[in-house]
N, C-alpha and C positions, 0 to 999 in steps of 0.2 A: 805495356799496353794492358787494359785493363780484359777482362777474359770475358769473353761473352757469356750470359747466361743461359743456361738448358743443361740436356745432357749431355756428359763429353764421355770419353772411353775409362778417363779415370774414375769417373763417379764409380763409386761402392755402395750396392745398399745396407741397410742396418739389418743386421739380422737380431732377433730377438732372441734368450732362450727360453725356455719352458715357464719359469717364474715370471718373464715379464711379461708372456702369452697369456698368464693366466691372472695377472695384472691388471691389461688390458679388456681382459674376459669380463671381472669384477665393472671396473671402470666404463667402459662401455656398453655393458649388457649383451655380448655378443657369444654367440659359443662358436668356436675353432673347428674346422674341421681339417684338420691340418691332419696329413697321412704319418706324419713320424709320431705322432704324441697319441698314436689309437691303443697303446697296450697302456699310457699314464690313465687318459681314459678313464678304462675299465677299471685299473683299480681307485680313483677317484670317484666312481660313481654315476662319471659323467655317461652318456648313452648317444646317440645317433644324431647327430646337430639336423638334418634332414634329407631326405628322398632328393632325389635325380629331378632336376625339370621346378622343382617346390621353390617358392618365390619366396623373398625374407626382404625386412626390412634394415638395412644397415645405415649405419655410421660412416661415411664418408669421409677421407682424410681432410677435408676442404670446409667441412662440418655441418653439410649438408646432410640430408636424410635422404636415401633412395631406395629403389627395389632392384634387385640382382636379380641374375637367372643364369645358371650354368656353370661351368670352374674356370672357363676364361674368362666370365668378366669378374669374378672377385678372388682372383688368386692372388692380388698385389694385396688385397685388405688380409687375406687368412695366412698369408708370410709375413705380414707385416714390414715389407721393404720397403720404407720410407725413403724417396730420392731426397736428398739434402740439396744438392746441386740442382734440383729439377726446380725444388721450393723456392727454391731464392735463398736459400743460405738457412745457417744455423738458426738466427731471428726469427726468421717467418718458419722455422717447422717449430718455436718454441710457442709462436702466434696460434698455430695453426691444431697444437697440442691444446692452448686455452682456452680455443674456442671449439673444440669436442669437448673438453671439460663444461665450456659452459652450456651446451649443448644435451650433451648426458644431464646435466642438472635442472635443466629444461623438461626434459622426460621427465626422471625422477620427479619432479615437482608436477607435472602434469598425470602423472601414476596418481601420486597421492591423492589429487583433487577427484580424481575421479574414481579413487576409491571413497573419500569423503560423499561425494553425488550419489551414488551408490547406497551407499548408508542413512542418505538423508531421505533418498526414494524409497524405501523400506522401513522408515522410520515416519513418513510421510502415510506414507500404506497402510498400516497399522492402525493411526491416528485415524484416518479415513473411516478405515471399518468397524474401530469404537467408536466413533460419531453416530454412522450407519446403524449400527446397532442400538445406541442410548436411545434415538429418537424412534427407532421401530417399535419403541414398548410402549403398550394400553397404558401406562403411566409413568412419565420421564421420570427420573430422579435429576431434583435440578442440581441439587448437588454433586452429580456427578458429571454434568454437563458443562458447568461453570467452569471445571476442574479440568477437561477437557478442553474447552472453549480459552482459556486462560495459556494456553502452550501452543494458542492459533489454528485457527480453524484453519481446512483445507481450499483453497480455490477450484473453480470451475464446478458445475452440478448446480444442486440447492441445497447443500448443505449449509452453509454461510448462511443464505439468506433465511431458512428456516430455523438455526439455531438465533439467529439474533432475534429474529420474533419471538420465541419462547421467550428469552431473555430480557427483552422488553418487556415482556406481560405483553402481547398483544397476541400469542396464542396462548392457550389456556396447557399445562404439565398434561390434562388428559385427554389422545386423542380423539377420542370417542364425540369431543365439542368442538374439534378443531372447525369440521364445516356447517356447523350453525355458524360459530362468528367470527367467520371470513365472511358468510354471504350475507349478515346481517349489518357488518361494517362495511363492507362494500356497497351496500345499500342506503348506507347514512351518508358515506359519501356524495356516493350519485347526487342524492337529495339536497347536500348542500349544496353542491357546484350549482345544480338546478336554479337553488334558490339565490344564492349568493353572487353566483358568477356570470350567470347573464346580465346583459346591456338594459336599462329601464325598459328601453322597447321590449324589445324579446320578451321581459318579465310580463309585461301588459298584456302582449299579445301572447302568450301563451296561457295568463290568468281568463283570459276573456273568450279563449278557444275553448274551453272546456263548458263553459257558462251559456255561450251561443252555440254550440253544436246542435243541442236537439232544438233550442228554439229556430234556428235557420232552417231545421230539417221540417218544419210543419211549412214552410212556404215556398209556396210552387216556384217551380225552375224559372218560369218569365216574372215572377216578382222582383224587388226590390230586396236586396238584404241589409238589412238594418245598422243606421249609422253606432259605429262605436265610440262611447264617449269616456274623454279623460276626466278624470276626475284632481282637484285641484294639488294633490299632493305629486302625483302622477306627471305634473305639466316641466317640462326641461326649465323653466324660469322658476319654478317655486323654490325659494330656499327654507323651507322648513327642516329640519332636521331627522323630521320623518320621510322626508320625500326619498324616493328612489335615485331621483336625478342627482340630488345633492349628496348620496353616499357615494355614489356613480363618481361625481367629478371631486370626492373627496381623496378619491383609492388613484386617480391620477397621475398624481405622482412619487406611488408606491410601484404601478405598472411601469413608469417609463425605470427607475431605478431599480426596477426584478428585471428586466429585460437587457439594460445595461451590462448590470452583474451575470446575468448566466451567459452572456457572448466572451466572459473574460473566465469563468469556469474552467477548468482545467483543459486550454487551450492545447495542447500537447497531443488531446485524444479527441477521435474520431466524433466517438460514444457522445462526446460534448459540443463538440465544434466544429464548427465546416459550414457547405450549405446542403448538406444532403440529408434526403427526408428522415433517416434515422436520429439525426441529430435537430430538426427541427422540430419533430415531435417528442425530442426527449426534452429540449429546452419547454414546447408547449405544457408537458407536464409539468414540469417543474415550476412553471411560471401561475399554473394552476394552484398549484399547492402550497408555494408562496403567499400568494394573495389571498390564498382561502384563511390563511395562517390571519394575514394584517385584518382580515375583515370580522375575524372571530376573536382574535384579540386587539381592540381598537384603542387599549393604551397602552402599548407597543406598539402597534405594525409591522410593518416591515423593516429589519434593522439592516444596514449595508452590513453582507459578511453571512445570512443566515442560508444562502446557496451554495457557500462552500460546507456548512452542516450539511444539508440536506441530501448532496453529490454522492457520498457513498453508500449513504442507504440505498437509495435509488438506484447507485449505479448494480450493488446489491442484487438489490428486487427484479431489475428488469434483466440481470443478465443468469436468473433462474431460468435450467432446463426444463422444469415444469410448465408448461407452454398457457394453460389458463393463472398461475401466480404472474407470469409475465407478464399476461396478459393485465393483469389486475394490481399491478406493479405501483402505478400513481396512488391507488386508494389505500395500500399497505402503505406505502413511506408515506401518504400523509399523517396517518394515526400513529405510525413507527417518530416519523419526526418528531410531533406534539409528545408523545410520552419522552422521548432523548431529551426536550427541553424542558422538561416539566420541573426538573431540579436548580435548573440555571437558568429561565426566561430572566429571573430578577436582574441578572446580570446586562441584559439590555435594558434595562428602565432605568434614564437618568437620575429618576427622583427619587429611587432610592438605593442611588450609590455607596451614600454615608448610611445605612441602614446598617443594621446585623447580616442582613442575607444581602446587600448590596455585594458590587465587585469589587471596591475596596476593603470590606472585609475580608474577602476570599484569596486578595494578592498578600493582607496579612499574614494570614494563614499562611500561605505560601512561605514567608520571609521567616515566620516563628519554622517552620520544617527545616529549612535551609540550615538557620542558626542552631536548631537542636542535634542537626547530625555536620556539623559542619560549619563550625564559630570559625574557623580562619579566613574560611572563602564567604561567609555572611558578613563579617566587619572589611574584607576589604571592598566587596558590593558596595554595601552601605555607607564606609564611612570612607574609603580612600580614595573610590573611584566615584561614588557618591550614582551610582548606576543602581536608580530603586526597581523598584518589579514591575512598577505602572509603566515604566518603558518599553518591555520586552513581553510581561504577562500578560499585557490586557489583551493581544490576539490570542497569545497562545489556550488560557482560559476561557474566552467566551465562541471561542471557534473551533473547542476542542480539538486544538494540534493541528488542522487540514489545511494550514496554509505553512507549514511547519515540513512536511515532509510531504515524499510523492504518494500515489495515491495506492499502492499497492503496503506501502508501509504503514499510512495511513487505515487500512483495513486491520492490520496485525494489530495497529495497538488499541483500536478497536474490540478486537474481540478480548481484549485483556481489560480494557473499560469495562462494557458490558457484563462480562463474567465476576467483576472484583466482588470478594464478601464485604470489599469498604465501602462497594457504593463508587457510583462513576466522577462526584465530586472528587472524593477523597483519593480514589486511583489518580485520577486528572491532574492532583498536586502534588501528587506522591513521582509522576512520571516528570512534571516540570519542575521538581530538584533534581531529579536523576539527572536532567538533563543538562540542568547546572553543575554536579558533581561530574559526569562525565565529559566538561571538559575545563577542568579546576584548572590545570597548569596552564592552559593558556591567558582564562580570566585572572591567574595572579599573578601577571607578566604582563597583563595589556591594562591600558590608560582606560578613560572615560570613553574614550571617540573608540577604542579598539575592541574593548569588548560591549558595547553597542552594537557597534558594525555585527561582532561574533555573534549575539544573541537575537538580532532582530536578524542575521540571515543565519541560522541555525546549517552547520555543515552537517554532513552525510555520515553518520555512523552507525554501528551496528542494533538494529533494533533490538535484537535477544536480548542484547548486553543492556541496554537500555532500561526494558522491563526487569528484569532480573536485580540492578540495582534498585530500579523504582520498589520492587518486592521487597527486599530487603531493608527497605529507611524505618528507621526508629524513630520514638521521638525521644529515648536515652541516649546523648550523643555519644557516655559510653563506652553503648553497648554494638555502635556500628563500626566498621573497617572496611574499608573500601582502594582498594589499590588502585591507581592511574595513574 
């Protein structure tokens, strides 16, 4: 008959001796307070495991984690009398061994990360307060800020959003000008949206309030006030090209396709999306500075894709603690955006694609980088899998990466654009081989259809490593080395 399981009178427990107490001690992290081993102890060096009543946390033979309290409930753990018979047999205390093993290993690995965290917040800290510091001086040194700004600026504050100003050129290196021209661009702003962005009505009627104010005011209250009249440019039917109506219903349908795009904006966050006033007024900004963008440059417009540009500046600017920058948030990222594109608009203008500064030159470019630090993985792109750049580069290029990774990542390699000594073209294509270098073994193991798929949905890796390799590309192929 086969013998019931539990404890019976013959069960024995295992006693351990001193070596494998101290074994176990190693292995689990635990100290012993076991009454026979207080003279081994001493002269081991060991000291008082703890006070009477003092909570601990242990290791559980079950390989749970708990909290004790007192000598009866953990004198089975500090004898180590493992029931075998109690466990279910030899098997399960071997089970039962693996998974305190795995369990200890659990810690251990959970120790190191957060000695790692630890190190990163302190290294974090540091970063912070040479930021704090470059920017506090009567005259930055951009050189040292770039240099800074290049190993990622800190989040939360305004430090982000006021070092990329600098770095724009849209603050000046000396504070002492800083608030002339904020409040003189934020001024010019005003004045375009004024002019630019109201409805023909509104335009009229607000041209003509200014013109009839004092004459209205010489006629007495029981008078008549004087019919307003449109003049022929002015009339919603004129299609002259000067007219206001015909600019009006030209920007159309750049407004319905800017309002499209910012509902699909990084759907994931609040700050973009929802129906809540925060988010309606941030699209309304946005939607402002869009449009101001297509109606100041009217051979471009509006390109689908330039609200994924715009998103982190803005989101940036507006999530400065500075409470009037915040305030003033739309009229910095419009000027901040205009200068971001100023290197690359050409790159939305179809006609001149086939140009020197067109985008096909640019995904060139790309492809000579690739091939100069990396002829294996450039001929089998090119010629095996026949997978060229215009398939996968033309987002990652003219949308500077924002649809490429999330948006906190997106910020990092940001600030490593803006800061580069090569210029944000030239970093741009330096990061989009990395990005092909960083995942070489799989592109020289997958098909046509396989690293397509790979490149036009870009997997999740580590950024540092990312810039770091981008830092590094040569165009002696050399002279680079690159382990993956």
């Amino acid at each position: 008959m086969e013998q019931p399981r539990g404890p019976t009178n013959q069960t024995r427990p295992i006693q351990l001796d001193l070596n494998s107490l101290n074994m176990l001690k190693d292995k689990f992290k635990i100290k012993f307070n076991h009454e026979p081993l207080r003279e081994a102890d001493k002269k081991s060096g060991y000291g008082p495991v703890f006070d009477s009543g003092e909570e601990l946390d242990v290791l559980l033979p079950n390989g749970a984690v708990g909290s004790v309290k007192g000598s009866r409930d953990y004198e089975f753990q500090y004898d180590c009398a493992f029931d075998v018979a109690n466990s279910g047999g030899g098997a399960n205390y071997e089970k039962t061994i693996d998974s305190e093993d795995a369990t200890a290993r659990k810690r251990h690995e959970k120790d190191r990360l957060g000695s790692v965290s630890v190190l990163e917040a302190i290294a974090a800290d540091e970063k912070r307060s040479d930021l704090e510091h470059e920017i506090s001086q009567k005259d930055i040194n951009l050189e040292k800020l770039r240099k800074i700004a290049s190993m990622g600026l800190p989040g939360g504050g305004g430090l982000r959003a006021t070092a990329w100003k600098i770095l724009l050129g849209y603050l000046p290196t000396s504070r002492a000008l800083w608030e002339k021209e904020l409040t003189e661009n934020r001024q010019k702003y005003a004045n375009l949206k004024e002019e630019l962005l109201l409805s023909p009505t509104e335009l009229t009627r607000a041209k003509s309030d200014s013109s009839n104010l004092e004459e209205n005011a010489e006629i007495e209250v029981a008078g008549p006030l004087k019919r307003q009249e449109i003049s022929g440019e002015d009339h919603p039917l004129s299609d002259g090209k000067g007219s206001a109506w015909h600019q009006f219903f030209q920007h159309t349908e750049d407004i319905e396709q800017i309002d499209r795009d910012l509902l699909r904006t990084h759907p994931e966050m609040k700050f973009f999306s929802g129906d809540s006033s925060l988010s309606k007024n941030n699209r309304e900004a946005m939607r402002n500075i869009l449009l101001l963008f297509a109606k100041l440059n009217p051979a471009i417009r509006y390109v689908q894709g330039m609200n994924e540009v715009l998103a982190p500046i803005f989101y940036v600017f507006s999530t400065d603690t500075d409470e009037q920058n915040a305030a003033n948030a739309e009229a910095d990222s419009f000027s901040c955006f205009v200068r971001l594109l100023g290197d690359s608009v050409d790159h939305f203008c179809q006609q001149l694609d086939n140009s020197p500064v067109g985008i096909l030159s640019t995904l060139s470019r790309l492809s000579d980088l690739l091939k100069a630090n990396d002829e294996e993985l450039w001929k089998h792109l090119e010629f095996t899998t026949r997978v060229k750049p215009q398939f996968y580069a033309f987002r990652w290029i003219t949308l500077l990466l924002t649809q490429e990774f999330k948006l906190q990542s997106i910020l990092r390699i940001w600030d490593s654009l803006l800061s580069s000594p090569f210029g944000v073209q030239e970093m741009l294509l330096r990061i989009c081989c990395g990005m092909l270098l960083c995942v070489k073994s799989r592109l020289l193991s997958g098909d046509f259809v396989a690293n397509l798929r790979l490149l036009q949905h870009y997997p999740d890796i580590n950024i540092e490593h990312l810039l770091q390799v981008a830092q590094n590309l040569s165009s002696d192929a050399s002279s680079y080395q690159l382990s993956l």
